[in-house]
C-alpha positions in Angstrom: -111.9 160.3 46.5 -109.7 162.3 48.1 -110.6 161.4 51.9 -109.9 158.0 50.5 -106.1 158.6 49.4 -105.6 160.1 52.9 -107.3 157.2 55.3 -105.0 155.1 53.3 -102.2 157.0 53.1 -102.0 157.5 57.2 -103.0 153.8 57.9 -100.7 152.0 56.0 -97.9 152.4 58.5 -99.2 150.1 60.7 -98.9 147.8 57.8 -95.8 146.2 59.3 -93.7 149.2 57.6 -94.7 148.4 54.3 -93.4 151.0 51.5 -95.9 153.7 50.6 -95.3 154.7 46.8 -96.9 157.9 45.1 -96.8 158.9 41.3 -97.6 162.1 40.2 -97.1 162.5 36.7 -98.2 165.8 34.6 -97.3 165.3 30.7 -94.2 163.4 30.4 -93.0 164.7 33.9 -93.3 161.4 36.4 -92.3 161.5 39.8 -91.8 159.6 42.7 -92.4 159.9 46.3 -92.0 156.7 48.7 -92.0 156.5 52.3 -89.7 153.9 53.2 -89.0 151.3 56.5 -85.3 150.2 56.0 -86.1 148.2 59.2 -89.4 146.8 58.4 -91.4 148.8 61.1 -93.0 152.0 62.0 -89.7 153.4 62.9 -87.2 154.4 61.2 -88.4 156.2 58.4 -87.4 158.3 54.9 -89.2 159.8 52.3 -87.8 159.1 49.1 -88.3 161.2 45.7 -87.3 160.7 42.5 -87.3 162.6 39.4 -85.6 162.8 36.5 -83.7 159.7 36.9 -82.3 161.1 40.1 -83.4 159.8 43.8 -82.8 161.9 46.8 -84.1 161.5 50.5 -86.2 164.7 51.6 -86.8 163.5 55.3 -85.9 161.0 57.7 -87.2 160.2 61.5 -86.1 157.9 64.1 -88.1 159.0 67.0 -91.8 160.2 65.9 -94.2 157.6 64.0 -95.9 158.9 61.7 -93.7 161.8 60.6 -92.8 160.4 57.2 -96.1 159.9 56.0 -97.3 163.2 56.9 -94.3 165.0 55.2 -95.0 162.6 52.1 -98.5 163.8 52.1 -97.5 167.3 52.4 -95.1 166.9 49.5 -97.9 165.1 47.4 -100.4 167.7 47.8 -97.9 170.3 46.6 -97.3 168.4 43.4 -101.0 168.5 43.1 -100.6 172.2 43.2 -98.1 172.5 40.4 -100.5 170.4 38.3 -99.4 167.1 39.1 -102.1 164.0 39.0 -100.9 162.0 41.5 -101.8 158.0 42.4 -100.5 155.9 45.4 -99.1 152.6 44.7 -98.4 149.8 46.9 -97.1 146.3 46.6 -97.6 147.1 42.0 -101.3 147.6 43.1 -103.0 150.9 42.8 -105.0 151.7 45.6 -106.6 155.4 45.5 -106.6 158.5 42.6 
């Protein structure tokens, strides 16, 4: 399942720059981590994360495709390490646990 959530998680960039959205939740914790297109493509790109009612934007990139999605799957896999169960969402649709 987990070669799954990554196959998705690095093609869906060349989704026309569609947002990726991951949930990791552990208890009553839930956070947030989206990578985001403000232009609609590849390019640029931020990784947002919110917790805690708060929202901040970890990284950004204007040059290198594909560098949001690999520091949101970085991030992601760290949450996993502190316990969090985390799910990718896109478009309200879950697509991988």
């Amino acid at each position: 399942m987990k070669l799954l959530y990554w196959i998705l998680l690095f093609s869906l960039p060349a989704l026309a720059g569609q947002p990726q959205t991951t949930q990791c939740t552990r208890g009553d914790s839930v956070r947030l981590i989206e990578v985001v297109y403000p232009e609609g493509g590849e390019l640029p790109c931020e990784v947002h994360y919110s917790r805690e009612g708060e929202q901040q934007v970890l990284w950004r990139a204007r040059n290198e495709a594909g560098y949001c999605a690999q520091k949101a799957a970085d991030f992601i896999e760290r949450q996993r390490g502190w316990g969090y169960q985390c799910t990718l969402l896109t478009q309200s649709r879950l697509i991988a646990d």
